[in-house]
C-alpha positions as CSV (number, residue, x, y, z in Angstrom):
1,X,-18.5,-32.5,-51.4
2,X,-20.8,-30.9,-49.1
3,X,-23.5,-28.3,-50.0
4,X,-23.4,-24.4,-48.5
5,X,-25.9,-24.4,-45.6
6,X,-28.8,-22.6,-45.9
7,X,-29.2,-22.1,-41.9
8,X,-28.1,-18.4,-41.9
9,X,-30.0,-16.7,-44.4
10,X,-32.7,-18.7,-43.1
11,X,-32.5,-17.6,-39.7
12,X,-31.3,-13.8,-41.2
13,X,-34.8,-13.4,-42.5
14,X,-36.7,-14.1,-39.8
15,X,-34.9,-11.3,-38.1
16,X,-35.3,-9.1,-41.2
17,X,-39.3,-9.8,-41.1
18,X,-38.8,-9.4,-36.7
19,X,-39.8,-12.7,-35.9
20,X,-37.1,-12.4,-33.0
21,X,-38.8,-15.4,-31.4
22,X,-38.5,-17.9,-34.0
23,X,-35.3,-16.5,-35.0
24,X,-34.0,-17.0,-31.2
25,X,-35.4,-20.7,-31.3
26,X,-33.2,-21.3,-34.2
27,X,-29.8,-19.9,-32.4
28,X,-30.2,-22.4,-29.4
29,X,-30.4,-25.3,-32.2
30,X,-28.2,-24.2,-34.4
31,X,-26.0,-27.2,-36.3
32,X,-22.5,-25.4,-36.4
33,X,-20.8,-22.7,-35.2
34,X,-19.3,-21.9,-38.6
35,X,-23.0,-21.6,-39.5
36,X,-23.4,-19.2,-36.4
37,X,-20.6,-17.2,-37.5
38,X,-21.9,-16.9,-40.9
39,X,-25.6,-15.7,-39.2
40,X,-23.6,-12.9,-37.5
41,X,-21.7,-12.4,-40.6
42,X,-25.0,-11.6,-42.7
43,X,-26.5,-9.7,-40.0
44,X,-23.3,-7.4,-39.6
45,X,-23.5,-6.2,-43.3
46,X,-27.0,-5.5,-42.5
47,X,-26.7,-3.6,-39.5
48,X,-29.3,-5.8,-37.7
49,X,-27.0,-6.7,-34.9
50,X,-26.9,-3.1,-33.3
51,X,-30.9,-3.2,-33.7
52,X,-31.1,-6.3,-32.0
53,X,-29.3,-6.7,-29.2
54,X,-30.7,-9.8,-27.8
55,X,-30.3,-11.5,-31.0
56,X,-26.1,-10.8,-31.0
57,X,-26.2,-11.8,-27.2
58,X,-27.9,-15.2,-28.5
59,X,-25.7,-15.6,-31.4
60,X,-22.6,-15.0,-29.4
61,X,-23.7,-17.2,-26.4
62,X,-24.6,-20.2,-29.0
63,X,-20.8,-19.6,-30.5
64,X,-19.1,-19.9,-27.0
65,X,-21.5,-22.8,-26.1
66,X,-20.6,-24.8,-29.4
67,X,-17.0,-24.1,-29.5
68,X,-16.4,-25.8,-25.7
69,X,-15.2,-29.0,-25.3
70,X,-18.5,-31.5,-24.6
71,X,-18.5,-33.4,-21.1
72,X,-18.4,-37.2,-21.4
73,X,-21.3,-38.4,-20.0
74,X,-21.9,-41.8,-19.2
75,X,-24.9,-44.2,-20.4
């Protein structure tokens, strides 16, 4: 059994406090996009994401970027 990640309400904070920096830094390393998805979630009910619109273009940018098929690259 796997443990609930702690990634979004993490990452849900530091927008709450407006460290929009660190909280952007996060997005572009984020493990999952099911943990994305529950960043967008918490900051829906919150009504962050119309306050920040750079952190929904993020979040949404990190989604598509996760969810597309990787590239093989060669060693």
């Amino acid at each position: 059994m796997s443990r609930p990640s702690v990634w979004a309400p993490k990452v849900a904070a530091l927008v709450k406090t407006g460290n929009q920096g660190a909280a952007l830094a996060q997005i572009k390393v984020a493990p999952s996009v099911r943990d994305v998805q529950q960043l967008r979630d918490l900051l829906l009910k919150e009504k962050l994401l119309g306050k920040h619109p750079n952190i929904d273009q993020a979040t949404s940018d990190q989604i598509l970027a996760l969810s597309a098929p990787r590239l093989h690259r060669s060693p």
